[in-house]
N, C-alpha and C positions, 0 to 999 in steps of 0.2 A: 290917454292910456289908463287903464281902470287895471292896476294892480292888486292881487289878492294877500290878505291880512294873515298871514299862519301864525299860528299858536307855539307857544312853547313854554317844556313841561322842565321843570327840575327834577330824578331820579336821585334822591337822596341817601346816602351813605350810610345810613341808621336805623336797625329795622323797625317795624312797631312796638316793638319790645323793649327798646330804647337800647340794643346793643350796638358797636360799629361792625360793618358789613365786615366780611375776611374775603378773598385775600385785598390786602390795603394797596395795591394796584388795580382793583376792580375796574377803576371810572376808565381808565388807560387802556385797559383791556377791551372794554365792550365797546370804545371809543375806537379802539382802533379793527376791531371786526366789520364794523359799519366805513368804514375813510373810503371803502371805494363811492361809496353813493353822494352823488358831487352833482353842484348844478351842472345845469345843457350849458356845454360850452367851455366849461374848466380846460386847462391844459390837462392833456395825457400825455399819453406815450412816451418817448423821449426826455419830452419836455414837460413831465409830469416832474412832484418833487413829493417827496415824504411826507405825510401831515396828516390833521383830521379832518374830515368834513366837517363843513359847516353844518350838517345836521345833528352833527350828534359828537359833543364837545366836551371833554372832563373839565372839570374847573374844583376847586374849593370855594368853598360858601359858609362862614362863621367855622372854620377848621375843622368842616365834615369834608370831605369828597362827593363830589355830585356828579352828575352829566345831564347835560343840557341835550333836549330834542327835539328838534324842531319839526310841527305835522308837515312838512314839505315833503319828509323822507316818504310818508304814506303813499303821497303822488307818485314819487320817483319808485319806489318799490316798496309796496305794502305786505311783502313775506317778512323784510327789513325791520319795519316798522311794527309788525304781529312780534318777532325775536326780540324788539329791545323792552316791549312795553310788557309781556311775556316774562321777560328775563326778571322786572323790576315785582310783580305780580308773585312769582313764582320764588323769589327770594324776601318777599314781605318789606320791600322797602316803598317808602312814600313817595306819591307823585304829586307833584304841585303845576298846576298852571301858573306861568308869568305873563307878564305883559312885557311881552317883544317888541326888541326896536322898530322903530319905524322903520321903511324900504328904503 
């Protein structure tokens, strides 16, 4: 079975100007605008439960706020993926490529 390797970017909390982003719930917020786009096969419906998608995850990183995004989201819906990386673009914050876990 030959699995594909996706990339993922850190959206950091800091703009280029070395100020911190407002509002200080950002990563939560755009984190949770994206929660529907979920791998094939997640539960839904009923048996669906609160949470973020694994594509696109707030976390803190050295006591910045981040969010993590994973290019799977582009697969699943690339308008998605055009709003968060948009989002990061448009408010002058950095994007970093990581080296994502393995599958």
């Amino acid at each position: 079975m030959n699995q594909i390797q996706h990339r993922q970017y850190h959206i950091r909390g800091v703009t280029r100007s070395g100020r911190p982003f407002r509002p200080s719930d950002w990563a939560e917020r755009l984190a949770g605008a994206m929660s529907s786009f979920r791998p094939a096969g997640s539960a839904g419906g009923i048996g669906a439960y609160i949470g973020y998608s694994p594509y696109c995850v707030p976390l803190v990183i050295d006591g910045v706020r981040c969010v993590m995004v994973n290019d799977a989201l582009q697969e699943i819906e690339p308008m998605a993926w055009d709003f968060v990386m948009n989002f990061a673009r448009d408010n002058d914050l950095p994007v970093t490529e990581v080296e994502a876990p393995a599958p």
